[in-house]
C-alpha positions in Angstrom: 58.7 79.2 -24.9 55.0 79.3 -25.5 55.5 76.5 -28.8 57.3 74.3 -26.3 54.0 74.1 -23.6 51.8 74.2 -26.5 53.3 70.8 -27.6 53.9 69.6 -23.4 50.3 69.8 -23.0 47.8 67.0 -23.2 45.6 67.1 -25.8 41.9 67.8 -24.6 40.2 64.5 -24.6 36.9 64.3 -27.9 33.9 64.8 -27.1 31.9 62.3 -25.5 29.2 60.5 -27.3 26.2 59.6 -25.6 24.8 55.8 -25.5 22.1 54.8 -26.1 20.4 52.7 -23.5 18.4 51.0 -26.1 20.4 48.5 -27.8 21.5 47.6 -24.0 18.1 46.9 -23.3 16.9 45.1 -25.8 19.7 42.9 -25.3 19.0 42.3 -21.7 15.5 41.5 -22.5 16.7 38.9 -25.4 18.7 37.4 -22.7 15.9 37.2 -20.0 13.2 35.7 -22.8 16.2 33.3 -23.9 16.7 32.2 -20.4 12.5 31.4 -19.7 12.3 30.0 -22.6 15.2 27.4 -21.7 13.6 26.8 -18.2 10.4 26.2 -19.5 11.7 23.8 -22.2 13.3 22.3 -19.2 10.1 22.0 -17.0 8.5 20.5 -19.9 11.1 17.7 -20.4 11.3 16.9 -17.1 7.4 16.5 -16.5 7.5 14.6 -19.5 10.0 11.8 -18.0 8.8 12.0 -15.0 5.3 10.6 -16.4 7.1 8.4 -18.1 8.7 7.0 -15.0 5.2 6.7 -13.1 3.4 4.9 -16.5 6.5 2.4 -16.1 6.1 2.1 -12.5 2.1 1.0 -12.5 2.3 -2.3 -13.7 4.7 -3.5 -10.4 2.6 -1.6 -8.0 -0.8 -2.9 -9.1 1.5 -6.9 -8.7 2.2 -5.3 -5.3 -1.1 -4.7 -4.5 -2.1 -7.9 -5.8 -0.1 -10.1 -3.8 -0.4 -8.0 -0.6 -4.6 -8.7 -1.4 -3.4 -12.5 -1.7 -0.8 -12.0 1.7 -3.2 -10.9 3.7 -6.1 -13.5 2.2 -4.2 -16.3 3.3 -2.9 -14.4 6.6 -7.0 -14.3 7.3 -7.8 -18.0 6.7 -5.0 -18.9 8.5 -6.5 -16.9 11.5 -9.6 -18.5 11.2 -8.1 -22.3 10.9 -6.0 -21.4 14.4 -9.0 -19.7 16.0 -11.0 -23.1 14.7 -8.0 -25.3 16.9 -5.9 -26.2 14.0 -2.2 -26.4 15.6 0.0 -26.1 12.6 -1.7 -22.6 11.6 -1.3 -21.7 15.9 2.1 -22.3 15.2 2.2 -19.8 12.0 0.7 -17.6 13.9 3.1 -17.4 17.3 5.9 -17.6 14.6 4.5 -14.7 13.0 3.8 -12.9 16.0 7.3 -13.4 17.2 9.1 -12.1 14.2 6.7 -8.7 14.2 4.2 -9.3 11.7 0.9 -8.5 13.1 -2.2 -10.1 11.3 -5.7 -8.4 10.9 -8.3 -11.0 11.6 -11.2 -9.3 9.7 -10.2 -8.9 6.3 -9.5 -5.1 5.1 -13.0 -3.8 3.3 -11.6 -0.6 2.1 -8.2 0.4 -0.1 -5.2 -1.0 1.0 -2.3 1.8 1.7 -1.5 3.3 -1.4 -4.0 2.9 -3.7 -6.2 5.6 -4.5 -9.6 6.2 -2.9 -12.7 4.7 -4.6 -15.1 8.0 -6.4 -18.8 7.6 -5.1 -21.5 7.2 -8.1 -22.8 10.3 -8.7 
């Protein structure tokens, strides 16, 4: 009766080996130095494209800036002329006026909206 038991009975399971947390590590830290690495390559493209984008976009803003200088050049002197009695620029100007476009009569000294401050001489 004992053999049969003796063959009933689980077997006792081997002896567990311990791991190593080493190689789990390292792995983890390959992963993490993967990953910044790919962000930063990222970053870098992306900055990259996005100067691109503002080089290309110079050349229509300083045109925009140009004829806004003109716009309001000719919005001035057509003050002036209506301020002087001329009826046809009166009538510009009450257009203008009605439609919501508000004129400056002294011309604009400093940097219109946008553009970057001047740097003093040192």
């Amino acid at each position: 009766m004992e053999e049969m038991l003796d063959e009933t009975e689980p077997a006792s399971p081997p002896p567990r080996v311990a791991l190593s947390p080493w190689p789990l590590l390292a792995m983890l830290v390959a992963a993490c130095l993967c990953w910044f690495g790919f962000q930063g390559w990222q970053l870098q493209r992306e900055h990259r494209n996005l100067l691109e984008i503002r080089a290309s976009s110079e050349v229509p803003l300083e045109q925009a800036r140009k004829r806004r200088a003109q716009l309001e050049s000719i919005m001035a002197r057509t003050y002036e002329l209506a301020q002087k009695g001329n009826p046809r620029a009166a009538l510009i100007l009450q257009e203008l006026a009605r439609r919501g476009v508000t004129i400056n009569p002294a011309p604009a000294t400093g940097t219109p909206p946008g553009a970057p401050a001047p740097v003093p001489p040192k």
